[in-house]
PDB file of N, H, CA, C and O in Angstrom:
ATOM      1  N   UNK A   1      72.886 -71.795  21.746  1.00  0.00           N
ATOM      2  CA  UNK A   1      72.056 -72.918  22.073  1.00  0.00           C
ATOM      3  C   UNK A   1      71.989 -73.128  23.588  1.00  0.00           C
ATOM      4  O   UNK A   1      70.913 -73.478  24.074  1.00  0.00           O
ATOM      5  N   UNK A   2      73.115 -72.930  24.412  1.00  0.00           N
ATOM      6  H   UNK A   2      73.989 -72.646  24.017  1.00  0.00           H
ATOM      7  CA  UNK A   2      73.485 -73.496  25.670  1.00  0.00           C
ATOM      8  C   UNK A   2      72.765 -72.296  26.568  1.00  0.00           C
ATOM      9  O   UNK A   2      72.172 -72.448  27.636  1.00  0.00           O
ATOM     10  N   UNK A   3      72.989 -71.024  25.814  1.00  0.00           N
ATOM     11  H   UNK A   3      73.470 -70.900  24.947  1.00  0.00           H
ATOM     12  CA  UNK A   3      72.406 -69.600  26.706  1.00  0.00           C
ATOM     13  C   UNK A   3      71.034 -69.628  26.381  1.00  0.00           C
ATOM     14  O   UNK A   3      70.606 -68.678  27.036  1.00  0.00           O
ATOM     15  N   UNK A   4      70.028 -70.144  25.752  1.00  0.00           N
ATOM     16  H   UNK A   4      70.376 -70.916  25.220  1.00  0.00           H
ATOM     17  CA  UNK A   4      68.597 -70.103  25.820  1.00  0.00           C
ATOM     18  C   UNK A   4      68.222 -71.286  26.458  1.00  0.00           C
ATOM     19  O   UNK A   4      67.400 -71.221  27.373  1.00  0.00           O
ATOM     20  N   UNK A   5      68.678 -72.318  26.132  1.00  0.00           N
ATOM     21  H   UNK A   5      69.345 -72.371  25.389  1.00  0.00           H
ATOM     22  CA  UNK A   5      68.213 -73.452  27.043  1.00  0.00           C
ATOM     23  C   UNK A   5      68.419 -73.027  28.349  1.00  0.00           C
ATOM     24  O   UNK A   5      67.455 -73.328  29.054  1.00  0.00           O
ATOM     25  N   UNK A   6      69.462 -72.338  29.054  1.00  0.00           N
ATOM     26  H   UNK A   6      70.245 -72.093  28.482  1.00  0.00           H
ATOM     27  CA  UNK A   6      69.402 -71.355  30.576  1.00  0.00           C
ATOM     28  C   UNK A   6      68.597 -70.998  30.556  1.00  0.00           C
ATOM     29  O   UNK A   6      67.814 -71.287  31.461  1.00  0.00           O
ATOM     30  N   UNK A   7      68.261 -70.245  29.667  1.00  0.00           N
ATOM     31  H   UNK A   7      68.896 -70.010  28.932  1.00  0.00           H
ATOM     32  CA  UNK A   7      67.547 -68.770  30.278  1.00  0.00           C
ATOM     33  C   UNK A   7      66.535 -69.681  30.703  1.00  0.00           C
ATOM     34  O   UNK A   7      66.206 -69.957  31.857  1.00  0.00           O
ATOM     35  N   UNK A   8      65.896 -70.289  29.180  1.00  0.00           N
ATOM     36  H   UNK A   8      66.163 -70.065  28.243  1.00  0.00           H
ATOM     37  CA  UNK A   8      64.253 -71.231  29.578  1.00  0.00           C
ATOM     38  C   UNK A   8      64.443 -72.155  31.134  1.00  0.00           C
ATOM     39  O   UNK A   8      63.723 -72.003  32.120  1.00  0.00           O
ATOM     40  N   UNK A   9      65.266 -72.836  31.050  1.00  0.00           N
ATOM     41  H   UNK A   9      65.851 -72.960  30.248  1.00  0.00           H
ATOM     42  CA  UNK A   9      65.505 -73.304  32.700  1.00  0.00           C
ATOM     43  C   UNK A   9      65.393 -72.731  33.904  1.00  0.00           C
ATOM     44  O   UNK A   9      64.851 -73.241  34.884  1.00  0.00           O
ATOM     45  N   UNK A  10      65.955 -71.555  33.838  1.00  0.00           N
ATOM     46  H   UNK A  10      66.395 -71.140  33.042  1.00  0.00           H
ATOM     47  CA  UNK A  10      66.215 -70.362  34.976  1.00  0.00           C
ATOM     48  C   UNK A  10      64.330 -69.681  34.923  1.00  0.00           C
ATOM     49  O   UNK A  10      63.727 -69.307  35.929  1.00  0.00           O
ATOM     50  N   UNK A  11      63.837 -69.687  33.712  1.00  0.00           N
ATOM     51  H   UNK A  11      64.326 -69.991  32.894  1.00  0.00           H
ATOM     52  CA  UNK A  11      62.290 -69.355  33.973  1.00  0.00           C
ATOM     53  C   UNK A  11      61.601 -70.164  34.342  1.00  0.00           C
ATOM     54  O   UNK A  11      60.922 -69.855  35.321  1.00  0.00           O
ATOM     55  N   UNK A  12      61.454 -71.331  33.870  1.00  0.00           N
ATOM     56  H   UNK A  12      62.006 -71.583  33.074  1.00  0.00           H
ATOM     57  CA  UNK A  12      60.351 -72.279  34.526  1.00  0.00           C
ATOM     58  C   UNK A  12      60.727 -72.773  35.789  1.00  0.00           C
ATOM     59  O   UNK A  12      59.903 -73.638  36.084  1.00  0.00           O
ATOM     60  N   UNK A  13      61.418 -72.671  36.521  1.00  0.00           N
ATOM     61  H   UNK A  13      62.088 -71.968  36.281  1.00  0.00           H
ATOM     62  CA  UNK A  13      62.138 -72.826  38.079  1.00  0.00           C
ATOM     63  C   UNK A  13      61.543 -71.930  38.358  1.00  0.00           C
ATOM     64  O   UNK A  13      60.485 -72.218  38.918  1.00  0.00           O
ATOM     65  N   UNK A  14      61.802 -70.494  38.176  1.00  0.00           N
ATOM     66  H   UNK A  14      62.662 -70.260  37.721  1.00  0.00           H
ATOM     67  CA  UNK A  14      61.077 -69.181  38.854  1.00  0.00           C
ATOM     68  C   UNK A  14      59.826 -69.227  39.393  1.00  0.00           C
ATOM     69  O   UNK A  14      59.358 -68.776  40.438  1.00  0.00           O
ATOM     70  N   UNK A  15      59.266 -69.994  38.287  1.00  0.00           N
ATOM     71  H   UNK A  15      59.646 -70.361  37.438  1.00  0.00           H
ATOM     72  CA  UNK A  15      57.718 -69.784  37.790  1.00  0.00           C
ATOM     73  C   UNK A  15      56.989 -70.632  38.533  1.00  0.00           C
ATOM     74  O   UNK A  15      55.836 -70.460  38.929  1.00  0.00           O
ATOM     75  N   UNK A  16      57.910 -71.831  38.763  1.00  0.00           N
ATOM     76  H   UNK A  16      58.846 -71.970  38.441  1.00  0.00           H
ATOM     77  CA  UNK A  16      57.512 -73.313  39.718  1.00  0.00           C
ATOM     78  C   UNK A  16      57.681 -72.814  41.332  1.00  0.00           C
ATOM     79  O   UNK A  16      56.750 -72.681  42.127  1.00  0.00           O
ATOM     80  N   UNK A  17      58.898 -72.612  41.561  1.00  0.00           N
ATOM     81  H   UNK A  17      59.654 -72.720  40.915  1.00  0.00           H
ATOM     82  CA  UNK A  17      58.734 -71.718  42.618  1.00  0.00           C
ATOM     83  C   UNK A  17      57.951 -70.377  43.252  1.00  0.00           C
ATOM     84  O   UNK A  17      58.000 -69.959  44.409  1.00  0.00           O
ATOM     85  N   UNK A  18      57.288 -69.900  42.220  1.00  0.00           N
ATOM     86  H   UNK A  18      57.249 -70.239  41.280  1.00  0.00           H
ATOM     87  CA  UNK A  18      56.577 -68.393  42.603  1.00  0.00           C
ATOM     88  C   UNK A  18      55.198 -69.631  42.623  1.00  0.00           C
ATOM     89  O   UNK A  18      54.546 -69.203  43.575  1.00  0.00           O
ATOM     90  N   UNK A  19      54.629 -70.566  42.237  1.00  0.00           N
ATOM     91  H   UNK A  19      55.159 -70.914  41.463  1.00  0.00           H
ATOM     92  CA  UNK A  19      53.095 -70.906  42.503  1.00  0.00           C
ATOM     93  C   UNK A  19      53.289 -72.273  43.033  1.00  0.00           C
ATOM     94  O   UNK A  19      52.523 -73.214  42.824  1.00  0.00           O
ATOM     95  N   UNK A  20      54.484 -72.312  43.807  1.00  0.00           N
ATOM     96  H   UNK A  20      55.106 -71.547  43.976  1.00  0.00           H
ATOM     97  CA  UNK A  20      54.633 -73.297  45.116  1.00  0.00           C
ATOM     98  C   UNK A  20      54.029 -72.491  46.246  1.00  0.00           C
ATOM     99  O   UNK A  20      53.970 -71.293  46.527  1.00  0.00           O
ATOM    100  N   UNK A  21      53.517 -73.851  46.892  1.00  0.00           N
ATOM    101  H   UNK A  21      53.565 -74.823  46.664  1.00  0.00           H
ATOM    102  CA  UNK A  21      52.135 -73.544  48.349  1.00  0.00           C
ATOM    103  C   UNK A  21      53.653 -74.182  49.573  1.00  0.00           C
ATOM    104  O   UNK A  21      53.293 -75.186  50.187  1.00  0.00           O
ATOM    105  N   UNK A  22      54.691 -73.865  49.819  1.00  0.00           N
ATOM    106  H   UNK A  22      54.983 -73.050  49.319  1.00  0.00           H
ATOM    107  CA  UNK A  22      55.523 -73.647  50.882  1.00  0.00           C
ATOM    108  C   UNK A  22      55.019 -73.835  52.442  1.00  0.00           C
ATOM    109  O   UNK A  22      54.337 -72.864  52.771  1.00  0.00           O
ATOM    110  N   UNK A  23      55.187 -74.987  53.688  1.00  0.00           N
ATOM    111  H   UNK A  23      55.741 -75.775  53.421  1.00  0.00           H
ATOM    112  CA  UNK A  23      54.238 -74.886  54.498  1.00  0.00           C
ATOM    113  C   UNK A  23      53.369 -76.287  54.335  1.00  0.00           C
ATOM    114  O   UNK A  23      53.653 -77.298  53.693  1.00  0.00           O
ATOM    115  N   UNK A  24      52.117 -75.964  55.209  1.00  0.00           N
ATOM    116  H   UNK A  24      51.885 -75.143  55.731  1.00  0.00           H
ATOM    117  CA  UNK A  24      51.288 -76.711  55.590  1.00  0.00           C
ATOM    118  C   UNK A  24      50.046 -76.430  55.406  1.00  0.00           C
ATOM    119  O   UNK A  24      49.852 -75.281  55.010  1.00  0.00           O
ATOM    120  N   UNK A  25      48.858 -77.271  55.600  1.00  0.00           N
ATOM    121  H   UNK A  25      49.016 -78.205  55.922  1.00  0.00           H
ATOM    122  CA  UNK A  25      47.463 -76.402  55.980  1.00  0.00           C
ATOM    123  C   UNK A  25      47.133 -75.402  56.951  1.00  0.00           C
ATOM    124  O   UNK A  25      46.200 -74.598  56.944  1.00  0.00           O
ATOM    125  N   UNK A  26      47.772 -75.526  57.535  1.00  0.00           N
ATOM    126  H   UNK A  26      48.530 -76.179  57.540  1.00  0.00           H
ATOM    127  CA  UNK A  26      47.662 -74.142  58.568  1.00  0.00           C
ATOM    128  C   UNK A  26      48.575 -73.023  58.096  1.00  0.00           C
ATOM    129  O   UNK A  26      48.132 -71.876  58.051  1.00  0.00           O
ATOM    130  N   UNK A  27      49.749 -73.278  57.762  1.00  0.00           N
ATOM    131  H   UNK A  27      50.109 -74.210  57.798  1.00  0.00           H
ATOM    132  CA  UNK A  27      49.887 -71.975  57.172  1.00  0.00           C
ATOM    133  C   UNK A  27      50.934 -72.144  55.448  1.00  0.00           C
ATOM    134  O   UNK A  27      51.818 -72.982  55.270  1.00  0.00           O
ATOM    135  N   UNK A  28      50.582 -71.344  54.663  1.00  0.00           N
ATOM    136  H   UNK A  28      49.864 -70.663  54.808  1.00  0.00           H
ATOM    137  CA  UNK A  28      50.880 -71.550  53.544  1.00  0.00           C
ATOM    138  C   UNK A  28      52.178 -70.426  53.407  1.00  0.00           C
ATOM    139  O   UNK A  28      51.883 -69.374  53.974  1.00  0.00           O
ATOM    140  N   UNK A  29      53.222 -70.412  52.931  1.00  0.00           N
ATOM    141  H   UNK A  29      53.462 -71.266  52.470  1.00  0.00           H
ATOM    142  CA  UNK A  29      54.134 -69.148  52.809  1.00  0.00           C
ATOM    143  C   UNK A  29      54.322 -69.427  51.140  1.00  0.00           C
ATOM    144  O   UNK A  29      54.417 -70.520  50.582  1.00  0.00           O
ATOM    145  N   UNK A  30      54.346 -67.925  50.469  1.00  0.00           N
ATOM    146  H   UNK A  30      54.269 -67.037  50.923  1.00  0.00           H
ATOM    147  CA  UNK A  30      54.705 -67.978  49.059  1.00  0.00           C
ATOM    148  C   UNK A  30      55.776 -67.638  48.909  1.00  0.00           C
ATOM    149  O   UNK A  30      56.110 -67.008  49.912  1.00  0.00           O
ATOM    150  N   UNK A  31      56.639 -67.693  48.130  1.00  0.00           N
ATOM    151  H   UNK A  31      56.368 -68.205  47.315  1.00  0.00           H
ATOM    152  CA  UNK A  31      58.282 -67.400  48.015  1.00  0.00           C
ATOM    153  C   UNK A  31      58.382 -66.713  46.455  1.00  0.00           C
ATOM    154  O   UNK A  31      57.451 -66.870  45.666  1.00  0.00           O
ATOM    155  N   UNK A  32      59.268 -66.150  46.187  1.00  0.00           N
ATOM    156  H   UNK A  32      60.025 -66.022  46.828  1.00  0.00           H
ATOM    157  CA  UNK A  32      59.843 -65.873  44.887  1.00  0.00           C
ATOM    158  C   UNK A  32      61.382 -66.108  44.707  1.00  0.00           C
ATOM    159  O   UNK A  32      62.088 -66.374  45.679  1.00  0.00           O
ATOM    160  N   UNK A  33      61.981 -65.981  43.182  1.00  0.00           N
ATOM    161  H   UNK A  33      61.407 -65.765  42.392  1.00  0.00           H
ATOM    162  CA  UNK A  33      63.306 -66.625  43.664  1.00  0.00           C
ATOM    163  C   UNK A  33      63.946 -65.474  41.959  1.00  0.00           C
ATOM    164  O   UNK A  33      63.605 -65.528  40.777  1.00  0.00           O
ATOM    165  N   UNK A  34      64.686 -64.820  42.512  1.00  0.00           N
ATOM    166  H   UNK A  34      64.963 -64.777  43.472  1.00  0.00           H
ATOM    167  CA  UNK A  34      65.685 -63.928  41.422  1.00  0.00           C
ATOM    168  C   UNK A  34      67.085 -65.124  40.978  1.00  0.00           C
ATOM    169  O   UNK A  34      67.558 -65.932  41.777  1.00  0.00           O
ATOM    170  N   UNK A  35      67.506 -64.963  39.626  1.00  0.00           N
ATOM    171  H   UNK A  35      67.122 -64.307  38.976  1.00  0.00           H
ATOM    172  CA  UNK A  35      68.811 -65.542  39.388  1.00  0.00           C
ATOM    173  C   UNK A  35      68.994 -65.183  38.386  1.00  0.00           C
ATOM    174  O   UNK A  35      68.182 -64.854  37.521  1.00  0.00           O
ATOM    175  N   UNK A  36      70.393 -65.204  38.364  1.00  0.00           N
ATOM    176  H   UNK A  36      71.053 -65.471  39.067  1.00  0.00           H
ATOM    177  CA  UNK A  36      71.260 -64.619  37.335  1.00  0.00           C
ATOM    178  C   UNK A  36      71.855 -65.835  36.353  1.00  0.00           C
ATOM    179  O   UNK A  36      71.841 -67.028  36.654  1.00  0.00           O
ATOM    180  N   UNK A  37      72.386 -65.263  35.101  1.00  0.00           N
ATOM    181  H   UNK A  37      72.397 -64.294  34.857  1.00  0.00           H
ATOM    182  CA  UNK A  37      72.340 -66.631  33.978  1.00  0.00           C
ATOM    183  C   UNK A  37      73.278 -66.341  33.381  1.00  0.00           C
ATOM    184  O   UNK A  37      73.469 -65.164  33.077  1.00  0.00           O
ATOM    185  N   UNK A  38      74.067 -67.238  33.065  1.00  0.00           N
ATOM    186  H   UNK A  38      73.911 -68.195  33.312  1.00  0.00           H
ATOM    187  CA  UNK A  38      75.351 -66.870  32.290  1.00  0.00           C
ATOM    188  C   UNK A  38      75.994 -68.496  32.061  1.00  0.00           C
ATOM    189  O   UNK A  38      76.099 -69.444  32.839  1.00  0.00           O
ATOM    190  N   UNK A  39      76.452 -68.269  30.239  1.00  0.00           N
ATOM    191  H   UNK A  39      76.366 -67.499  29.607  1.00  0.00           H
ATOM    192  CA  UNK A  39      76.691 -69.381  29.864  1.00  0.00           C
ATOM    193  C   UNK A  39      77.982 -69.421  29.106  1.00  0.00           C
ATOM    194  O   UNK A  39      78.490 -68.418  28.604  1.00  0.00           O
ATOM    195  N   UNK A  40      78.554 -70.782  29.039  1.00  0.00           N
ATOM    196  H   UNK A  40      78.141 -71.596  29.446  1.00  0.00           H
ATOM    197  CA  UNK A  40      79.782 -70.804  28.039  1.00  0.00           C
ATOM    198  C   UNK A  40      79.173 -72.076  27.127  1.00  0.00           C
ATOM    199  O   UNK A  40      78.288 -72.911  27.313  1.00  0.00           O
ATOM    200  N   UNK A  41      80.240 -71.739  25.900  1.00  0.00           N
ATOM    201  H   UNK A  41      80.959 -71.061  25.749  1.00  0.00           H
ATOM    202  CA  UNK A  41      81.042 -70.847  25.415  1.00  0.00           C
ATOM    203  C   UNK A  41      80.689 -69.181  25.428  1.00  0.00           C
ATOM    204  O   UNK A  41      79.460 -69.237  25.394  1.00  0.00           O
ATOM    205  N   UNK A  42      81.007 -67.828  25.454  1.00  0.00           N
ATOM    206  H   UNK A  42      82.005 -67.783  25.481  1.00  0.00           H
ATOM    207  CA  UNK A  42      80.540 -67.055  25.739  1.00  0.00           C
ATOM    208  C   UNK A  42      81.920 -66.020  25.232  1.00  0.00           C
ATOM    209  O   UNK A  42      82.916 -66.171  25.939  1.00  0.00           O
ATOM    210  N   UNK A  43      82.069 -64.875  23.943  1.00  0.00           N
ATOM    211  H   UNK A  43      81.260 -64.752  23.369  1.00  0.00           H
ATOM    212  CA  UNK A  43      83.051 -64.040  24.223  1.00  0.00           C
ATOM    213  C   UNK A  43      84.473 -63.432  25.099  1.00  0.00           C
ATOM    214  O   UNK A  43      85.699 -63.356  25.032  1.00  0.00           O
ATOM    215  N   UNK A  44      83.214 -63.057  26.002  1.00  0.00           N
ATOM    216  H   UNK A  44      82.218 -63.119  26.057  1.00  0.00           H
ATOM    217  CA  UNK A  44      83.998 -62.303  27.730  1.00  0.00           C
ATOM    218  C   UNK A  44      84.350 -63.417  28.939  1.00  0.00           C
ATOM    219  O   UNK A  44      84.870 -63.195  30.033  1.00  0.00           O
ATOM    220  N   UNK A  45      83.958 -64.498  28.455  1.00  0.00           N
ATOM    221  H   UNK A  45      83.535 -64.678  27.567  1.00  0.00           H
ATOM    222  CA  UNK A  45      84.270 -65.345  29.494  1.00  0.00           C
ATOM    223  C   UNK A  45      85.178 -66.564  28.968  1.00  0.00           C
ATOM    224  O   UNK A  45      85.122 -67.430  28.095  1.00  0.00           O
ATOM    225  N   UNK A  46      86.211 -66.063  30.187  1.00  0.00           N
ATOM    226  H   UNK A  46      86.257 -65.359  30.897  1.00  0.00           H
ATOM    227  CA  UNK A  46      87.807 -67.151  29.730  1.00  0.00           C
ATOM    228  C   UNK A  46      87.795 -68.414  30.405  1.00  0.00           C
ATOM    229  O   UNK A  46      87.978 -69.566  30.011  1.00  0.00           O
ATOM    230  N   UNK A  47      87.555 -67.949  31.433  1.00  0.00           N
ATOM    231  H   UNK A  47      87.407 -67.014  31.753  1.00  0.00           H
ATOM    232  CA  UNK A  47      87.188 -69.044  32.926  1.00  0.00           C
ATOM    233  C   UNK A  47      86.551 -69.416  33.732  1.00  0.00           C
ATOM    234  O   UNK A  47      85.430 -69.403  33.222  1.00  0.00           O
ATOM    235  N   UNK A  48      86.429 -69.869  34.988  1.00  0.00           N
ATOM    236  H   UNK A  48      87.339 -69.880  35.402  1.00  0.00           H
ATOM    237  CA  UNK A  48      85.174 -70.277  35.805  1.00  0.00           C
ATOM    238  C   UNK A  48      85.116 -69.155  36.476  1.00  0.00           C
ATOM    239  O   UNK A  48      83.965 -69.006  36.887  1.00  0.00           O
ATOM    240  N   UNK A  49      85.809 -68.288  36.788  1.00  0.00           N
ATOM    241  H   UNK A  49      86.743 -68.409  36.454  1.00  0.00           H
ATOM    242  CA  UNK A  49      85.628 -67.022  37.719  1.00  0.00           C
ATOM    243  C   UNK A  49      84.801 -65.788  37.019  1.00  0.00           C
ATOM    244  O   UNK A  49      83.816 -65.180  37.438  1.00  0.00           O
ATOM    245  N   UNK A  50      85.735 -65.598  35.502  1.00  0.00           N
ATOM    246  H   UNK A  50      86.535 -66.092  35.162  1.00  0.00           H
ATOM    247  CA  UNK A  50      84.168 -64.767  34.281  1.00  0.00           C
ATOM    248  C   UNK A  50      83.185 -65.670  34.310  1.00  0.00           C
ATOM    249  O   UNK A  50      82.340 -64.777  34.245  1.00  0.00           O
ATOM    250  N   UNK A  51      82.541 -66.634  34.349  1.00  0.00           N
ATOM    251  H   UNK A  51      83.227 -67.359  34.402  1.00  0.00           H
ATOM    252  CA  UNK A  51      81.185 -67.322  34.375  1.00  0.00           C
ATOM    253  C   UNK A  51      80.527 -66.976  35.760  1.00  0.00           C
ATOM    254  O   UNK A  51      79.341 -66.652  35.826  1.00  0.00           O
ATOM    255  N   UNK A  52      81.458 -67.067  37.024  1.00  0.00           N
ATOM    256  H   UNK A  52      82.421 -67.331  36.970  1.00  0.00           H
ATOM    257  CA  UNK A  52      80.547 -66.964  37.616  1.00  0.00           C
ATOM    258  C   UNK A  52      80.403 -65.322  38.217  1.00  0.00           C
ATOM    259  O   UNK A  52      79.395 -64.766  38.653  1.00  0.00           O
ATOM    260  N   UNK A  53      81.239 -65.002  38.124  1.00  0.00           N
ATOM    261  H   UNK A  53      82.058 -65.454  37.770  1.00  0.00           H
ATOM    262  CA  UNK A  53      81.108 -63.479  38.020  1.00  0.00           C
ATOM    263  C   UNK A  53      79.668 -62.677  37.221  1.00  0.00           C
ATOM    264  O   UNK A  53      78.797 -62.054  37.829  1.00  0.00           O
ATOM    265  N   UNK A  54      79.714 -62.848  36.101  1.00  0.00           N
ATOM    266  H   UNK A  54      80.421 -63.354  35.607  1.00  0.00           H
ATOM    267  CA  UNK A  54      78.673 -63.094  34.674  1.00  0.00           C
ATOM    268  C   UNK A  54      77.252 -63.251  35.667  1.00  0.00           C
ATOM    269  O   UNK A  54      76.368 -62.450  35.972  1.00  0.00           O
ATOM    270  N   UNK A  55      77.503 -64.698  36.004  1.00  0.00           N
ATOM    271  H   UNK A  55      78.221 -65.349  35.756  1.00  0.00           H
ATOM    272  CA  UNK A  55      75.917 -64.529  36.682  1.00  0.00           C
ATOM    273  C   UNK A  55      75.826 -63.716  37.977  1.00  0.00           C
ATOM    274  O   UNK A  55      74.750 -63.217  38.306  1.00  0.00           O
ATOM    275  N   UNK A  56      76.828 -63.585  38.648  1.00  0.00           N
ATOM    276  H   UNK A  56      77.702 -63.990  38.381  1.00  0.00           H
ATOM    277  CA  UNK A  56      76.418 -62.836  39.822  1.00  0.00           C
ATOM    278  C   UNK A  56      76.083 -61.338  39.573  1.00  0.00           C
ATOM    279  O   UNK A  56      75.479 -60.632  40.381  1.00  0.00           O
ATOM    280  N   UNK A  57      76.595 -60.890  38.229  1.00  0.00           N
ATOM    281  H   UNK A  57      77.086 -61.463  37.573  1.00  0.00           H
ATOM    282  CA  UNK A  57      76.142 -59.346  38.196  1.00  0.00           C
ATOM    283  C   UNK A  57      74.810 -59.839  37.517  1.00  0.00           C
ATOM    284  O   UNK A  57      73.711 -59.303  37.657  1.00  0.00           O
ATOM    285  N   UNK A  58      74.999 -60.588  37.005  1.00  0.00           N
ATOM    286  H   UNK A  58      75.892 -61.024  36.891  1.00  0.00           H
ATOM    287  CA  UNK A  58      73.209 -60.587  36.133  1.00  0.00           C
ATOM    288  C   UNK A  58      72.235 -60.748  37.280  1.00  0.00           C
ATOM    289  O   UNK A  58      71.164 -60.143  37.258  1.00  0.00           O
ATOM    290  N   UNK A  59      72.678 -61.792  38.591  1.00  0.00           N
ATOM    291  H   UNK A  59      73.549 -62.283  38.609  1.00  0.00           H
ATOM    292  CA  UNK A  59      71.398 -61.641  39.434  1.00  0.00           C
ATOM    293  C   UNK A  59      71.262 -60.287  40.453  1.00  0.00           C
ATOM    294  O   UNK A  59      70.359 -60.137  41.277  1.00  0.00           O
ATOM    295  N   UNK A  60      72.563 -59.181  40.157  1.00  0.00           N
ATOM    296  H   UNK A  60      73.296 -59.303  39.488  1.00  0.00           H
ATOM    297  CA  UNK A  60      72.067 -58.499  41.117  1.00  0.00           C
ATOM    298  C   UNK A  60      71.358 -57.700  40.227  1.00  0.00           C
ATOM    299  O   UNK A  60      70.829 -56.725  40.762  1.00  0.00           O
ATOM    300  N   UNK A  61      71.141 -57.852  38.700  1.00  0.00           N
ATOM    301  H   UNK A  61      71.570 -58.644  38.265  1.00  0.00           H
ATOM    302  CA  UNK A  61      70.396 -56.963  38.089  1.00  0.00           C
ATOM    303  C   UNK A  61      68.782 -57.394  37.980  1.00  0.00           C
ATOM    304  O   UNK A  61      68.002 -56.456  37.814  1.00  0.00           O
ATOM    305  N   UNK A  62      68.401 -58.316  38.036  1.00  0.00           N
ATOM    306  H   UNK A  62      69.035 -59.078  38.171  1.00  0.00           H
ATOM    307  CA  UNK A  62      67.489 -59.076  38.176  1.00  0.00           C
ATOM    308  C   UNK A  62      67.234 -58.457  39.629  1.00  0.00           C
ATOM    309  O   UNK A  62      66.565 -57.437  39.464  1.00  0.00           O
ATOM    310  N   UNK A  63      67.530 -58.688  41.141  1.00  0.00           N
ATOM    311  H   UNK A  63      68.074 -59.516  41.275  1.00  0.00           H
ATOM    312  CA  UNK A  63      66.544 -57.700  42.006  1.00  0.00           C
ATOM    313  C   UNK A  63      66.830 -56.167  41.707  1.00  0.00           C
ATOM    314  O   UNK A  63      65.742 -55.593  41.749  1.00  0.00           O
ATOM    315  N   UNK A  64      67.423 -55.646  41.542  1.00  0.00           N
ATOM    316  H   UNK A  64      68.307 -56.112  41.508  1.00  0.00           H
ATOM    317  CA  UNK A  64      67.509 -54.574  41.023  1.00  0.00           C
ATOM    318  C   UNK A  64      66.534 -53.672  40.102  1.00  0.00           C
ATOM    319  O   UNK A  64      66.345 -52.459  40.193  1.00  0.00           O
ATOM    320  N   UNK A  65      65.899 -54.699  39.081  1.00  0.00           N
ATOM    321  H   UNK A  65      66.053 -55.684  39.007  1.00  0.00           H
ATOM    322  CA  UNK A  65      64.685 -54.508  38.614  1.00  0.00           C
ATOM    323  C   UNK A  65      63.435 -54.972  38.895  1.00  0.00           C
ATOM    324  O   UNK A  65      62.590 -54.714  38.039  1.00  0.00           O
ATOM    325  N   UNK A  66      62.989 -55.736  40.091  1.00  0.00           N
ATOM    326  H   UNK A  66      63.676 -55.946  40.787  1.00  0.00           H
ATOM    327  CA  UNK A  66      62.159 -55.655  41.062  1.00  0.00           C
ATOM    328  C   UNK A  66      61.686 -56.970  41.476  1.00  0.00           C
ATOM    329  O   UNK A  66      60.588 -57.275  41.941  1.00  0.00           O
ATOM    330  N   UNK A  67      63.085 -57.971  41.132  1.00  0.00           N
ATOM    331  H   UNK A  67      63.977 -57.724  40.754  1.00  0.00           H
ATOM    332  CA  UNK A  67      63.165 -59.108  42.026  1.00  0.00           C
ATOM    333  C   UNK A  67      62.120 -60.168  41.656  1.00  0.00           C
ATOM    334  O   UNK A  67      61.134 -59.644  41.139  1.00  0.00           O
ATOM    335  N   UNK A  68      62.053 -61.283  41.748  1.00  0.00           N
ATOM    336  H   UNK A  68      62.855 -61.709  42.167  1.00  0.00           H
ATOM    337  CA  UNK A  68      61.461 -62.041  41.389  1.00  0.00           C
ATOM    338  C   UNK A  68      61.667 -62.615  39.292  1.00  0.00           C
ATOM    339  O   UNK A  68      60.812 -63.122  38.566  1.00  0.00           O
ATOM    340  N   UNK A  69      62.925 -62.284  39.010  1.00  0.00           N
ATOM    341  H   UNK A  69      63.620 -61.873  39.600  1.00  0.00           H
ATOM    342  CA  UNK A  69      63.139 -62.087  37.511  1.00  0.00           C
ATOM    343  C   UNK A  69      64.322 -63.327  37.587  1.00  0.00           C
ATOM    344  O   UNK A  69      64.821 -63.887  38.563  1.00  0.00           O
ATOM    345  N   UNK A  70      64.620 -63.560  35.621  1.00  0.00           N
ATOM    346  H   UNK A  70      64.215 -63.105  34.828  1.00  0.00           H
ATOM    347  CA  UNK A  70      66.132 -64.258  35.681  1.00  0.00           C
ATOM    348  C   UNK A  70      66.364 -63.171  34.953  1.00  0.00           C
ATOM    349  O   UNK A  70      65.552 -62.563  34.257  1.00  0.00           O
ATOM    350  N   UNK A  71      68.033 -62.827  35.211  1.00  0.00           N
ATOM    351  H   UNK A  71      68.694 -63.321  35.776  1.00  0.00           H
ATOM    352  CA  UNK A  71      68.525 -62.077  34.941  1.00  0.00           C
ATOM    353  C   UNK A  71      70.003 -62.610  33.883  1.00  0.00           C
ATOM    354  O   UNK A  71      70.871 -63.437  34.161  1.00  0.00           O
ATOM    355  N   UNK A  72      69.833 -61.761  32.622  1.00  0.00           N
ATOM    356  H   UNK A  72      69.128 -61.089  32.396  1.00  0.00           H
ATOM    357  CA  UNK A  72      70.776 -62.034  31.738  1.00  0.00           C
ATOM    358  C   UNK A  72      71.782 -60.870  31.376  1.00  0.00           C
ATOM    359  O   UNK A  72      71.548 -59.668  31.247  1.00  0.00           O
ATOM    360  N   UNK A  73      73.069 -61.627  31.239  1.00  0.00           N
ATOM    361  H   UNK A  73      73.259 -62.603  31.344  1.00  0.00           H
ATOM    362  CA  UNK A  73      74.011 -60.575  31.024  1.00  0.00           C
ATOM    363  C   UNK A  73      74.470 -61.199  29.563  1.00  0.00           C
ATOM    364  O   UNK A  73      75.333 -60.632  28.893  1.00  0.00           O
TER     365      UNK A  73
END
């Protein structure tokens, strides 16, 4: 329950952020934003260091596959 309600969170942030106008009228900058997702209760994860571990490999897999993604482990 707790790992899809992430994931869906971690996407519509992405999504809000990728068709944010960043800037001013004179100049507009577009951004994208990669992150990694990882939830408890969870098997492999005992503590706060497996959680956050968990997401940090998930977001380096997320640019890894060409950035701008959430990434799940």
């Amino acid at each position: 329950m707790y790992r899809q309600y992430s994931i869906n969170l971690a996407e519509r942030i992405r999504k809000e952020v990728e068709q944010y106008n960043f800037g001013d009228v004179n100049k507009v900058v577009k951004c994208t934003v990669s992150m990694g997702v990882s939830s408890y209760p969870c098997p492999d994860v005992k503590n706060i260091e497996d959680l956050i571990n968990k997401a940090d490999r998930a977001l380096y897999n997320a640019k890894a596959e060409g950035r701008n993604r959430v990434g799940i482990i």
